[in-house]
N, C-alpha and C positions, 0 to 999 in steps of 0.2 A: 696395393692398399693406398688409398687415398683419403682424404677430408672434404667434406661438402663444399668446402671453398670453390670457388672456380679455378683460382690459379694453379690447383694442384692436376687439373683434369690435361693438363701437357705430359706428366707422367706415364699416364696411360697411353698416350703416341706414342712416346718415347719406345714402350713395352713392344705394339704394334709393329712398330717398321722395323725393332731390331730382331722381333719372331720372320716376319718377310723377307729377312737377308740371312738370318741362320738357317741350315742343310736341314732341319726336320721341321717339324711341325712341334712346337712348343706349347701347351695350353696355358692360357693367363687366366687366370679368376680378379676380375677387379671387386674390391670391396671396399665401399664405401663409408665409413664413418663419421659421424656428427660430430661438431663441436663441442660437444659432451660427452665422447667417447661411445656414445651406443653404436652398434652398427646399424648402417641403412638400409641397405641395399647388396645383393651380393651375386654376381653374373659371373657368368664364363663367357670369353671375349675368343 
């Protein structure tokens, strides 16, 4: 889960490369939130 900010969209790498060096396959859901708390956006990665 993230915030529409930009700075927070390094989290979601972060998630990424440590599923590509963990032994299975891990599903990530990112979901994105406003600065208002609604949610925006919501994907499996």
């Amino acid at each position: 889960m993230t915030i529409e900010v930009p700075c927070c969209q390094g989290l979601l790498e972060i998630a990424k490369q440590a599923r590509e060096q963990a032994e299975r396959n891990i599903p990530i859901k990112h979901i994105i939130v406003g600065i208002k708390g609604d949610v925006l956006k919501e994907d499996w990665v």
